[in-house]
Biopython code that builds the backbone (N, CA, C, O; Angstrom):
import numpy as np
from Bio.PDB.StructureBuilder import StructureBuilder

atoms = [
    (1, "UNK", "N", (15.985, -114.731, 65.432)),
    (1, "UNK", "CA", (16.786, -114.485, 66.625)),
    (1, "UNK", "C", (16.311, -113.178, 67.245)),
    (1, "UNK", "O", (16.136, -112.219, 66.493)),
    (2, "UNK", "N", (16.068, -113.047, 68.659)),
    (2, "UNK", "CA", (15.576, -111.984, 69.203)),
    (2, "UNK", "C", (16.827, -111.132, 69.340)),
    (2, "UNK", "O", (17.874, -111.600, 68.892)),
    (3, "UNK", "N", (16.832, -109.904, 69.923)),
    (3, "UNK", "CA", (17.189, -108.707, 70.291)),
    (3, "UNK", "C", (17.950, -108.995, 71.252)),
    (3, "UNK", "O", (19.034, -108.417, 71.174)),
    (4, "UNK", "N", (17.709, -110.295, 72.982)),
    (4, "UNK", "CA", (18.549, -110.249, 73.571)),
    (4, "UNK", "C", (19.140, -111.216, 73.361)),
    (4, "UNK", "O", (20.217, -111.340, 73.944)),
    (5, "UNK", "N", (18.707, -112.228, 72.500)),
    (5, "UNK", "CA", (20.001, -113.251, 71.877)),
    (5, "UNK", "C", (21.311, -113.030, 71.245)),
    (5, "UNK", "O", (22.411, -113.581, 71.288)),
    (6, "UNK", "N", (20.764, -111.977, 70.614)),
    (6, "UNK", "CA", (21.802, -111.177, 69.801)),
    (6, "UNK", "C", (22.530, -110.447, 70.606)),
    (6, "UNK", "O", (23.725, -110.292, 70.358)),
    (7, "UNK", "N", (22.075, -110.003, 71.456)),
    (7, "UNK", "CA", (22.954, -109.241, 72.554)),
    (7, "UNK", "C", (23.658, -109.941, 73.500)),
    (7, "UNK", "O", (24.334, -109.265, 74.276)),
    (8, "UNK", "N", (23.663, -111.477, 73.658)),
    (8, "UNK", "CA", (23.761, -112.380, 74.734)),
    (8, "UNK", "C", (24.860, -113.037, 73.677)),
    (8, "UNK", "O", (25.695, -113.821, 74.129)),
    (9, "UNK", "N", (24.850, -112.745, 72.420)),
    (9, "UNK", "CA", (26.083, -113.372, 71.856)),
    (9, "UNK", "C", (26.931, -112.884, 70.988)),
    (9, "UNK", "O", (27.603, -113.493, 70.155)),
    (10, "UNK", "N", (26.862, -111.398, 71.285)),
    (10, "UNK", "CA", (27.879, -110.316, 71.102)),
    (10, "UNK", "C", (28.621, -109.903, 72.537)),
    (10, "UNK", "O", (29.513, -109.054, 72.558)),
    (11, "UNK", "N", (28.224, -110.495, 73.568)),
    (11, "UNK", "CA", (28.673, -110.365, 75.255)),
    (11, "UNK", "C", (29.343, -111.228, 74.949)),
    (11, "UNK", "O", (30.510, -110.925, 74.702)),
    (12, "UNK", "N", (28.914, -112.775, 74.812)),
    (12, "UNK", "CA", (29.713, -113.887, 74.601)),
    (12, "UNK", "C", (30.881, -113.638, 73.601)),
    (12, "UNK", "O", (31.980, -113.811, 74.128)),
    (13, "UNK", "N", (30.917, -113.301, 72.383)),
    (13, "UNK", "CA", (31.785, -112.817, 71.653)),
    (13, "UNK", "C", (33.438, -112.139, 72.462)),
    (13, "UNK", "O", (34.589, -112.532, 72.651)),
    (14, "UNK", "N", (32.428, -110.686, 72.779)),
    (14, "UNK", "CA", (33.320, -109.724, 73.375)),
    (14, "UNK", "C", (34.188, -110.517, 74.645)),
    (14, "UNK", "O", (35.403, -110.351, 74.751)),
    (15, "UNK", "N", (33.514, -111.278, 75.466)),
    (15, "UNK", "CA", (33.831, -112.321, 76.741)),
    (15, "UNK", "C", (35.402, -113.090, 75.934)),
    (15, "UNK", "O", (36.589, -112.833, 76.133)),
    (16, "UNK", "N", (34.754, -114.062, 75.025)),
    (16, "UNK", "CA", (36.134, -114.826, 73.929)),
    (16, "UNK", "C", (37.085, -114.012, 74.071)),
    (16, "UNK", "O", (38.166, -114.209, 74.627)),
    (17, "UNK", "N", (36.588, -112.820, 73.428)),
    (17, "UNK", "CA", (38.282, -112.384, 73.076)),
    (17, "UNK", "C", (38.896, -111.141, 73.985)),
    (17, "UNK", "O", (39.805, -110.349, 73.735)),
    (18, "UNK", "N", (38.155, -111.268, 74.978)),
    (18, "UNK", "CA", (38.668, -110.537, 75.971)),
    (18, "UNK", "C", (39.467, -111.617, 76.661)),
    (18, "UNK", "O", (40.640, -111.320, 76.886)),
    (19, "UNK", "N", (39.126, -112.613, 76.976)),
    (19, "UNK", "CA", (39.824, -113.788, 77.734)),
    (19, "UNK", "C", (41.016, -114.056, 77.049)),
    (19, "UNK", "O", (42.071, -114.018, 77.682)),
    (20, "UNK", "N", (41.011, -114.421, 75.409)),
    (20, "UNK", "CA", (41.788, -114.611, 75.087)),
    (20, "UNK", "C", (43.683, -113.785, 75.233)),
    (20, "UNK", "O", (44.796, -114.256, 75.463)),
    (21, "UNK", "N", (43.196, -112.525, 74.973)),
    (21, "UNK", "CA", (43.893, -110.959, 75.049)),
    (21, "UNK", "C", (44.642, -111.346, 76.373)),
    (21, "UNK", "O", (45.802, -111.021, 76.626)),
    (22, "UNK", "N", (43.735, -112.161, 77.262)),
    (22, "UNK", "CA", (44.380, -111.448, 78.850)),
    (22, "UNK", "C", (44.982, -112.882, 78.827)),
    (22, "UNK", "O", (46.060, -112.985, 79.412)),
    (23, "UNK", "N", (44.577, -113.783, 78.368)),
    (23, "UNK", "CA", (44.915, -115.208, 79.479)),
    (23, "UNK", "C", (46.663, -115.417, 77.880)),
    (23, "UNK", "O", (47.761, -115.963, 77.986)),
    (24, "UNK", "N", (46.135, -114.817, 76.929)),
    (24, "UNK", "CA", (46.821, -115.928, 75.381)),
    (24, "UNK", "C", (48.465, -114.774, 75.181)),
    (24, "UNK", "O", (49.624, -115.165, 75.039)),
    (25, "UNK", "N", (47.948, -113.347, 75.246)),
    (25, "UNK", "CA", (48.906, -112.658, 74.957)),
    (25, "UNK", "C", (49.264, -111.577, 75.332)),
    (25, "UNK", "O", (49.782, -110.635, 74.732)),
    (26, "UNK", "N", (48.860, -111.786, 76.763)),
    (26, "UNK", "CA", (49.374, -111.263, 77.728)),
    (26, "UNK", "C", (50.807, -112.240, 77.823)),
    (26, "UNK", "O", (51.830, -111.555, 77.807)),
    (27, "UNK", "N", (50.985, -113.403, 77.897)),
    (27, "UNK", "CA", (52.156, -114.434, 77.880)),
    (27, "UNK", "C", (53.646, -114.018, 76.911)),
    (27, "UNK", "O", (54.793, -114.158, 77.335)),
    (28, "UNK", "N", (53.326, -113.567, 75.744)),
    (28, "UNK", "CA", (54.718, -113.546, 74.765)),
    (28, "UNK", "C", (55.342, -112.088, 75.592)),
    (28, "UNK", "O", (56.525, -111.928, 75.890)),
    (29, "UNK", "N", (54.253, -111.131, 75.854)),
    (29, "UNK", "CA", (54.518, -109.867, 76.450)),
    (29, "UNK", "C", (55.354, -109.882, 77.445)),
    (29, "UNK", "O", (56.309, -109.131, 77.641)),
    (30, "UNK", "N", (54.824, -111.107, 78.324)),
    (30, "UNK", "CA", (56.102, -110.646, 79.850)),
    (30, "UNK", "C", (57.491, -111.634, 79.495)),
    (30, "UNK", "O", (58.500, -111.652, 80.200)),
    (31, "UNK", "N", (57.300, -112.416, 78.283)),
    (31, "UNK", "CA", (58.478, -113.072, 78.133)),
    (31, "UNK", "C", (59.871, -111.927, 77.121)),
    (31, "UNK", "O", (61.091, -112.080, 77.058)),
    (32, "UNK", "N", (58.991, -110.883, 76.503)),
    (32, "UNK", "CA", (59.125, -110.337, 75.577)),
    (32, "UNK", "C", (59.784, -109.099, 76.797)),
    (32, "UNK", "O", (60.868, -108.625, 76.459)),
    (33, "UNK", "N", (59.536, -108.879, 77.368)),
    (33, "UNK", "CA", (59.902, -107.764, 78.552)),
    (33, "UNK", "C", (61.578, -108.445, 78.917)),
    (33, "UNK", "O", (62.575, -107.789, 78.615)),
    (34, "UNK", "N", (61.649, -109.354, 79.363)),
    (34, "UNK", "CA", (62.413, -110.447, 79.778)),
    (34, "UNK", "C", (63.343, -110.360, 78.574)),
    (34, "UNK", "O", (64.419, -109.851, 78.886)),
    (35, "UNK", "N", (63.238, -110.743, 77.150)),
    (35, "UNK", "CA", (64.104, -110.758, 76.413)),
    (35, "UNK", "C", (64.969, -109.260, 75.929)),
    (35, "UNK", "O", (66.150, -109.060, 75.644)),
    (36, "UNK", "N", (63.584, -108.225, 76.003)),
    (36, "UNK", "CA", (64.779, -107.310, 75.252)),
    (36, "UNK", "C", (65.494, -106.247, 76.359)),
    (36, "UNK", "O", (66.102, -105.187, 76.205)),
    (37, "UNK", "N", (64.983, -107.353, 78.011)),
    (37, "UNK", "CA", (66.164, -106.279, 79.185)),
    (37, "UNK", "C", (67.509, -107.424, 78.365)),
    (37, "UNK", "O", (68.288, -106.747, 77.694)),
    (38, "UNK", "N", (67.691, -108.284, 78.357)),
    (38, "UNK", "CA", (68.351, -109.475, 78.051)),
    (38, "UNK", "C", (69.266, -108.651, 76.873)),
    (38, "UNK", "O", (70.450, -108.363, 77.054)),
    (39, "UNK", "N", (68.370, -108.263, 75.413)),
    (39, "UNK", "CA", (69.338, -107.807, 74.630)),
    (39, "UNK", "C", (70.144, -106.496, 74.806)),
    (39, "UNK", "O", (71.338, -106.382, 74.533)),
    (40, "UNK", "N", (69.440, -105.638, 75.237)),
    (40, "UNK", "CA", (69.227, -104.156, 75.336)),
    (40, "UNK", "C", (69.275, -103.550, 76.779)),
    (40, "UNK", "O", (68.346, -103.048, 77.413)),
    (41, "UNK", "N", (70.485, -103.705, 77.115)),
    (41, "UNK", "CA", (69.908, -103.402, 79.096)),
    (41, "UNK", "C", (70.050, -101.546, 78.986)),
    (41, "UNK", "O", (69.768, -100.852, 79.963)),
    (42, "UNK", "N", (70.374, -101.126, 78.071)),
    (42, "UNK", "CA", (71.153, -99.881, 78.200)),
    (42, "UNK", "C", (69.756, -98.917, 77.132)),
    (42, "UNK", "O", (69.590, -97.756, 76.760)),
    (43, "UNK", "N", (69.233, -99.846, 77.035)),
    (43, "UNK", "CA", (68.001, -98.932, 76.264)),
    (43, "UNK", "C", (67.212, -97.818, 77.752)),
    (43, "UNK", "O", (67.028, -98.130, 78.929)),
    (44, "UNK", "N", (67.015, -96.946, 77.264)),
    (44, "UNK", "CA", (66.305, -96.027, 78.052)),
    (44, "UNK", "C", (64.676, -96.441, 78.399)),
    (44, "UNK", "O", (64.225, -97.135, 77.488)),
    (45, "UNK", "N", (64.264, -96.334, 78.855)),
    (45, "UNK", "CA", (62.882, -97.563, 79.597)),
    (45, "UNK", "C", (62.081, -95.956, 80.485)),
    (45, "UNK", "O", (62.804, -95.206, 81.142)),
    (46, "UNK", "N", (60.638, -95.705, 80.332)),
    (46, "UNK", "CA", (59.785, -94.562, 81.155)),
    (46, "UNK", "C", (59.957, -95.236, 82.637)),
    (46, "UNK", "O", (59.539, -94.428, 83.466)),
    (47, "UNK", "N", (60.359, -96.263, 83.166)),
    (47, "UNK", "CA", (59.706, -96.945, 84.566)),
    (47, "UNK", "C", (60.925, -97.856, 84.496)),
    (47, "UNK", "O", (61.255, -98.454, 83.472)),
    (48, "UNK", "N", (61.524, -97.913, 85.581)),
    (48, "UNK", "CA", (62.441, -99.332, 86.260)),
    (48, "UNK", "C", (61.277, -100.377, 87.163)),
    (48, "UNK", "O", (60.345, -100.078, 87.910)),
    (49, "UNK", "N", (61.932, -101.976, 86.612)),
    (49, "UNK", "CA", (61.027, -102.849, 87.470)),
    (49, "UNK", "C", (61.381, -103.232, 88.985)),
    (49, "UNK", "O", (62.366, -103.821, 89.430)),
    (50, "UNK", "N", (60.741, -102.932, 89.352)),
    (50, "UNK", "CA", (61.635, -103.125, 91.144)),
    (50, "UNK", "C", (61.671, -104.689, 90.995)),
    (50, "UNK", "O", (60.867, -105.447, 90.452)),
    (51, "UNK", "N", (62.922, -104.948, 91.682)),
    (51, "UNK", "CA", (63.000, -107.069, 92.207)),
    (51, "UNK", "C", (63.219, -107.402, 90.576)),
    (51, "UNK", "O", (62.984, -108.610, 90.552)),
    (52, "UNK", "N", (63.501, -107.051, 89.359)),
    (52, "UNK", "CA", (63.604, -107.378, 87.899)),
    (52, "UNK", "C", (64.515, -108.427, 88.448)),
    (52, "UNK", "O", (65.261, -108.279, 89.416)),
    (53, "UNK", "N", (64.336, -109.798, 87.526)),
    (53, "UNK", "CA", (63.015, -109.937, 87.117)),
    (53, "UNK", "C", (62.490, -111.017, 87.538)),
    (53, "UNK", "O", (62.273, -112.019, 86.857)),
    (54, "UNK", "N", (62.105, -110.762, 89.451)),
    (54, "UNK", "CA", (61.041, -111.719, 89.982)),
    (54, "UNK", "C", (59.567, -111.137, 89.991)),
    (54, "UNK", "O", (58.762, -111.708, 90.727)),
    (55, "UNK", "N", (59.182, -110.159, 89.314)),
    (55, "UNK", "CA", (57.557, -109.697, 88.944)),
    (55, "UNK", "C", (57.675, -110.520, 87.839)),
    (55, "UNK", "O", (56.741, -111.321, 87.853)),
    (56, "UNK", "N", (58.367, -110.676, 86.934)),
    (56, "UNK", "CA", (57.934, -110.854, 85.554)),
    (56, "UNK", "C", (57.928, -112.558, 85.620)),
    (56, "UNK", "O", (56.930, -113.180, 85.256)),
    (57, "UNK", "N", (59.227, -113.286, 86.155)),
    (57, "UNK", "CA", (59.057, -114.340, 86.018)),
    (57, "UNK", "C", (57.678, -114.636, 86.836)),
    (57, "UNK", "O", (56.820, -115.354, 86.324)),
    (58, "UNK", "N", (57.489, -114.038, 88.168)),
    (58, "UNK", "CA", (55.677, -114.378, 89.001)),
    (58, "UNK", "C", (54.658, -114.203, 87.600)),
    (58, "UNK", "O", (53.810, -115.095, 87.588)),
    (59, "UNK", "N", (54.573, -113.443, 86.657)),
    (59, "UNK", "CA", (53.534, -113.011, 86.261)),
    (59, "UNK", "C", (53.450, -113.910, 85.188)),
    (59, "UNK", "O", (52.378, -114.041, 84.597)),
    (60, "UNK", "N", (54.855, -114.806, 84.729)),
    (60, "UNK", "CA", (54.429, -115.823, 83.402)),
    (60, "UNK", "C", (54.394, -116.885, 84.649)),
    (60, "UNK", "O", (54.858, -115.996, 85.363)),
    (61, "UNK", "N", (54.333, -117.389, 85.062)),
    (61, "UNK", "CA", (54.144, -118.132, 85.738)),
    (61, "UNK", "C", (52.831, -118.767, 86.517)),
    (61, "UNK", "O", (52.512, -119.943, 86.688)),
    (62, "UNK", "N", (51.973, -117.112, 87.063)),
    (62, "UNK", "CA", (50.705, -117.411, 86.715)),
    (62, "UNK", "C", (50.198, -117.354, 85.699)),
    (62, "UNK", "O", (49.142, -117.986, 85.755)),
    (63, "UNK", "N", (50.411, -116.799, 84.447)),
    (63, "UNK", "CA", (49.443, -117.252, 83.099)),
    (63, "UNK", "C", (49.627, -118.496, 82.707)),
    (63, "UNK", "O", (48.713, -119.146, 82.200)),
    (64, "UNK", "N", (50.683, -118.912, 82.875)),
    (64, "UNK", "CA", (50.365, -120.836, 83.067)),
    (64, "UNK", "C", (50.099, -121.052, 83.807)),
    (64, "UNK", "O", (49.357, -121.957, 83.428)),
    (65, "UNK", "N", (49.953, -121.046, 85.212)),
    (65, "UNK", "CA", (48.881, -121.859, 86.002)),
    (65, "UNK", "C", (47.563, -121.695, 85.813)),
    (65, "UNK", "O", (46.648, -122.491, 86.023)),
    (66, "UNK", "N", (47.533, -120.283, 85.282)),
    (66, "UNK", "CA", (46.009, -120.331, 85.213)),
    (66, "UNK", "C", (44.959, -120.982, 83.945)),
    (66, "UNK", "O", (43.825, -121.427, 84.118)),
    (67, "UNK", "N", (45.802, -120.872, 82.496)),
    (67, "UNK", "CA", (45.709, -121.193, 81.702)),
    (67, "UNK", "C", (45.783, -122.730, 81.865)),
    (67, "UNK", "O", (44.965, -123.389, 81.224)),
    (68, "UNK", "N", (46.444, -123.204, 82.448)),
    (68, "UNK", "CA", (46.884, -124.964, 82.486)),
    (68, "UNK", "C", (45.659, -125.359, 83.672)),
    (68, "UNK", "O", (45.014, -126.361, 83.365)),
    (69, "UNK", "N", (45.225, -124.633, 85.110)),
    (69, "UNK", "CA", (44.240, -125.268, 85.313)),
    (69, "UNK", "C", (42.522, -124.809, 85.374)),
    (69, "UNK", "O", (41.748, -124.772, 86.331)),
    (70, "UNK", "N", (42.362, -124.549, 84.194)),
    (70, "UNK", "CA", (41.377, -123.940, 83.901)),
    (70, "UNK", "C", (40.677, -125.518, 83.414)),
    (70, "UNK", "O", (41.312, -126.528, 83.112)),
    (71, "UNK", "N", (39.268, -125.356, 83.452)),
    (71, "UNK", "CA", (38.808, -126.419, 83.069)),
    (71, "UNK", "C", (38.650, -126.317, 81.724)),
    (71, "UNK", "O", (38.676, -125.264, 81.087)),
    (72, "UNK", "N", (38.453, -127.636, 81.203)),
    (72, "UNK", "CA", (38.682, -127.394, 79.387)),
    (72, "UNK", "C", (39.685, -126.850, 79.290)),
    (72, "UNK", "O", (39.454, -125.809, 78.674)),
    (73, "UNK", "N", (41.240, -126.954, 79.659)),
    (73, "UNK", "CA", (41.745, -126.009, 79.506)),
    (73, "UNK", "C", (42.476, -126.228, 77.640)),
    (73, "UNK", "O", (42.545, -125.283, 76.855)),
    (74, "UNK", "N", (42.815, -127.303, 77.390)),
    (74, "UNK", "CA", (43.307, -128.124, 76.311)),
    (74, "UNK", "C", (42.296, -127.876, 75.385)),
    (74, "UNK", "O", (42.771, -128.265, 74.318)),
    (75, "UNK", "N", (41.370, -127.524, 75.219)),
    (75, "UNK", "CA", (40.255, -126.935, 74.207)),
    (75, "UNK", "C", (40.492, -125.189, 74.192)),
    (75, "UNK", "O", (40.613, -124.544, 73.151)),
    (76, "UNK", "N", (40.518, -124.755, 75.212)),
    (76, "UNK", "CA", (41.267, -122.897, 75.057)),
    (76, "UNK", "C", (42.265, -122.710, 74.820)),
    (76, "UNK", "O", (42.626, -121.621, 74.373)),
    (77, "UNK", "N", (43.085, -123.721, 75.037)),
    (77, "UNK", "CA", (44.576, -123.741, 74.183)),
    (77, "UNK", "C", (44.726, -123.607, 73.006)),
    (77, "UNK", "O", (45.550, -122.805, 72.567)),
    (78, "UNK", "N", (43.909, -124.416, 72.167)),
    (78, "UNK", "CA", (43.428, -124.975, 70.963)),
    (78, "UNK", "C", (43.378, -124.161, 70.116)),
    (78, "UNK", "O", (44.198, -123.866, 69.246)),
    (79, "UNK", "N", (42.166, -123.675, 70.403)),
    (79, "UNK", "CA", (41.599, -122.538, 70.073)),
    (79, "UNK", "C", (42.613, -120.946, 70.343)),
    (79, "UNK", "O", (42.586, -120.219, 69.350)),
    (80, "UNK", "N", (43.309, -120.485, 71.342)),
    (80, "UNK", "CA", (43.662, -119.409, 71.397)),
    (80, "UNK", "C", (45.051, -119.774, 70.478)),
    (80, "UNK", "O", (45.676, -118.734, 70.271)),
    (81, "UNK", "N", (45.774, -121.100, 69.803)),
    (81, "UNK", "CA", (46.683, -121.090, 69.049)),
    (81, "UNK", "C", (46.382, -120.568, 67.446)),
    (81, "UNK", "O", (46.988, -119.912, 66.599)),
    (82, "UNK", "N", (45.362, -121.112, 67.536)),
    (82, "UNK", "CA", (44.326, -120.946, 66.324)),
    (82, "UNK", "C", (44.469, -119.660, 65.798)),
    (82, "UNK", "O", (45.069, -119.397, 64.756)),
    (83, "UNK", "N", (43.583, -118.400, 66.961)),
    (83, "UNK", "CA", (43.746, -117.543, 66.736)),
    (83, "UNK", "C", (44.717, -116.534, 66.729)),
    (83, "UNK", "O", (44.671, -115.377, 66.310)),
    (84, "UNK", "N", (46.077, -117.524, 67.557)),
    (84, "UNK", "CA", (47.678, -116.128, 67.373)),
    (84, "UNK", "C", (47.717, -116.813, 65.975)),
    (84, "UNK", "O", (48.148, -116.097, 65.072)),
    (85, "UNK", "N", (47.409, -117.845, 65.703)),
    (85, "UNK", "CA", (48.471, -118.195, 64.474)),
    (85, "UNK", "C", (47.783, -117.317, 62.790)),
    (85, "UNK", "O", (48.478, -116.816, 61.905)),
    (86, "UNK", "N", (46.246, -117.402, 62.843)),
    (86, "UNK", "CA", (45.679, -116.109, 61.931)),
    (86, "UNK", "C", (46.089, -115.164, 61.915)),
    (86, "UNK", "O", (46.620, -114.549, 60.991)),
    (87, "UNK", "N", (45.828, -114.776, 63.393)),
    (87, "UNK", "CA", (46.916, -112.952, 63.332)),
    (87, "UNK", "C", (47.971, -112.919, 62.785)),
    (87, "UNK", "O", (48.236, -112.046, 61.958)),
    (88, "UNK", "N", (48.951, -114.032, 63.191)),
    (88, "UNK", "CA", (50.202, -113.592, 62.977)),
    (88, "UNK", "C", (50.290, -113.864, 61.290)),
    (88, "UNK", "O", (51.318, -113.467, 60.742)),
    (89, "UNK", "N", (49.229, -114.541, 60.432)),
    (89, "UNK", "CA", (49.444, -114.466, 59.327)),
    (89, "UNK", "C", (48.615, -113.918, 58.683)),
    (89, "UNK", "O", (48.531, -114.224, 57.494)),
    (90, "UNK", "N", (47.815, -113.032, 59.179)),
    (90, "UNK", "CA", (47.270, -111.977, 58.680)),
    (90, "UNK", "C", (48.018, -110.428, 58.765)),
    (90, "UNK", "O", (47.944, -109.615, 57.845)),
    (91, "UNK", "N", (48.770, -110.179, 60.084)),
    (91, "UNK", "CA", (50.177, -109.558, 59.956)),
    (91, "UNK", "C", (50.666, -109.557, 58.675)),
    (91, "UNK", "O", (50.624, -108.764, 57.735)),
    (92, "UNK", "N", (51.213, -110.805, 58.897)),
    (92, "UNK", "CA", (52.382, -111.137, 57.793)),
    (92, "UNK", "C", (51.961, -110.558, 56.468)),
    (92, "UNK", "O", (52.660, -109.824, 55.768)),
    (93, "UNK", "N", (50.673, -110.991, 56.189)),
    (93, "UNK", "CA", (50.387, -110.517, 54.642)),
    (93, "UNK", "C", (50.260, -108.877, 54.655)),
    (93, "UNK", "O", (50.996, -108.348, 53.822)),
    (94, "UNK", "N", (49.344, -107.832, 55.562)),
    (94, "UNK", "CA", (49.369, -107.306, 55.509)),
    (94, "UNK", "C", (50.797, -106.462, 55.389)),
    (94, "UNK", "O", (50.825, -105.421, 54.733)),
    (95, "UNK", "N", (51.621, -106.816, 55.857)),
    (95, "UNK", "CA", (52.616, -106.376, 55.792)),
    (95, "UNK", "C", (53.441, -106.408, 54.973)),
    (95, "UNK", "O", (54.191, -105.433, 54.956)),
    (96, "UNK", "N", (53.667, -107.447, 54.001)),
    (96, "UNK", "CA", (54.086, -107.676, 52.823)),
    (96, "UNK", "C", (53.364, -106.846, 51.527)),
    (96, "UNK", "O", (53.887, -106.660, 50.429)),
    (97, "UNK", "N", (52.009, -106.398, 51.962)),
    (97, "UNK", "CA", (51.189, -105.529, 50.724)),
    (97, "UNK", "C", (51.809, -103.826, 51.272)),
    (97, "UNK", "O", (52.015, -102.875, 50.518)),
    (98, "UNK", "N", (51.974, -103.851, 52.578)),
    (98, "UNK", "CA", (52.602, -102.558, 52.476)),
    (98, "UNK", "C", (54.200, -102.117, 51.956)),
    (98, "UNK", "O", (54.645, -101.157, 51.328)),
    (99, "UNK", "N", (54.873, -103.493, 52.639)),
    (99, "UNK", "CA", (56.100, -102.904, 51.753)),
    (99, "UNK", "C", (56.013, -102.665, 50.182)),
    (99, "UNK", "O", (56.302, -101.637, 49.570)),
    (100, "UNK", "N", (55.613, -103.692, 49.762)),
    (100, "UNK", "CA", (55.243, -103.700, 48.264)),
    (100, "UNK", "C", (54.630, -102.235, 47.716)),
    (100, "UNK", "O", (55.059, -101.584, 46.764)),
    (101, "UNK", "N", (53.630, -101.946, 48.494)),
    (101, "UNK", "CA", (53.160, -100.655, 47.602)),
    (101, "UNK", "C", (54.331, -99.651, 48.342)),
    (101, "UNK", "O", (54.736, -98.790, 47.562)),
    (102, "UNK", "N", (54.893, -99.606, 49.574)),
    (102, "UNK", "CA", (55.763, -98.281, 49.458)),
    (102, "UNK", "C", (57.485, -98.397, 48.512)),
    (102, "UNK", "O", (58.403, -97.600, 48.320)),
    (103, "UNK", "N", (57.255, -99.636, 48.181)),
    (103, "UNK", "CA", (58.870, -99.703, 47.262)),
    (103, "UNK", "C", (57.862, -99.559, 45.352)),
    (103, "UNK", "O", (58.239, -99.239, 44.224)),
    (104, "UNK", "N", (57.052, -99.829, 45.715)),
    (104, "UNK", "CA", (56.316, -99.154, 44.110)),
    (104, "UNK", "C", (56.513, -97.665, 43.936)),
    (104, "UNK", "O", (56.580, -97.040, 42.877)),
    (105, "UNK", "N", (56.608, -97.139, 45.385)),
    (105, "UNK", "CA", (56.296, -95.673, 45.045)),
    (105, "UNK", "C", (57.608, -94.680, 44.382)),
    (105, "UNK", "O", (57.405, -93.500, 44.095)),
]
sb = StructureBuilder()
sb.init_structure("model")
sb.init_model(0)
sb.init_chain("A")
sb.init_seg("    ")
for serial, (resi, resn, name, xyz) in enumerate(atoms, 1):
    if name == "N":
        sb.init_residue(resn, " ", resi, " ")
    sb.init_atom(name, np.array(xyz, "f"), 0.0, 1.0, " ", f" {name:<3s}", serial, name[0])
structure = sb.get_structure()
């Protein structure tokens, strides 16, 4: 493998999971904004959302349209479930080895 192959598929790489980041979970985030004005309205916040919450509902709204008409889109779906669902159980474990060693201590 040459030098710019290798470089042409560490772009491609970096490309994946940059897309993923913006198009996959960017999504729980603005729903996640949405839920804890919902639990917590009285929590102290750096910034008020002006129009709350017609930015947020606009902004999940395009990550499904865009996500839904993307071509292939049912194959990036696929795949970006794939990869929340590792994280989130690679989380999980990690997190279970930390409580564990700080209740050892």
């Amino acid at each position: 493998m040459s030098l710019f192959q290798t470089i042409g598929s560490l772009i491609s790489l970096a490309a994946f999971f940059s897309y993923v980041n913006h198009r996959y979970l960017r999504l729980p985030q603005t729903i996640g904004v949405m839920v804890l004005r919902q639990r917590d309205p009285d929590l102290p916040r750096p910034f008020r959302m002006w129009l709350y919450p017609v930015p947020a509902v606009l902004a999940f709204l395009g990550f499904i349209y865009v996500i839904v008409m993307r071509p292939k889109s049912l194959e990036s779906i696929r795949l970006a479930v794939v990869v929340i669902i590792v994280g989130t159980v690679l989380f999980w474990i990690r997190r279970r080895r930390r409580l564990a060693s700080y209740q050892s201590e």
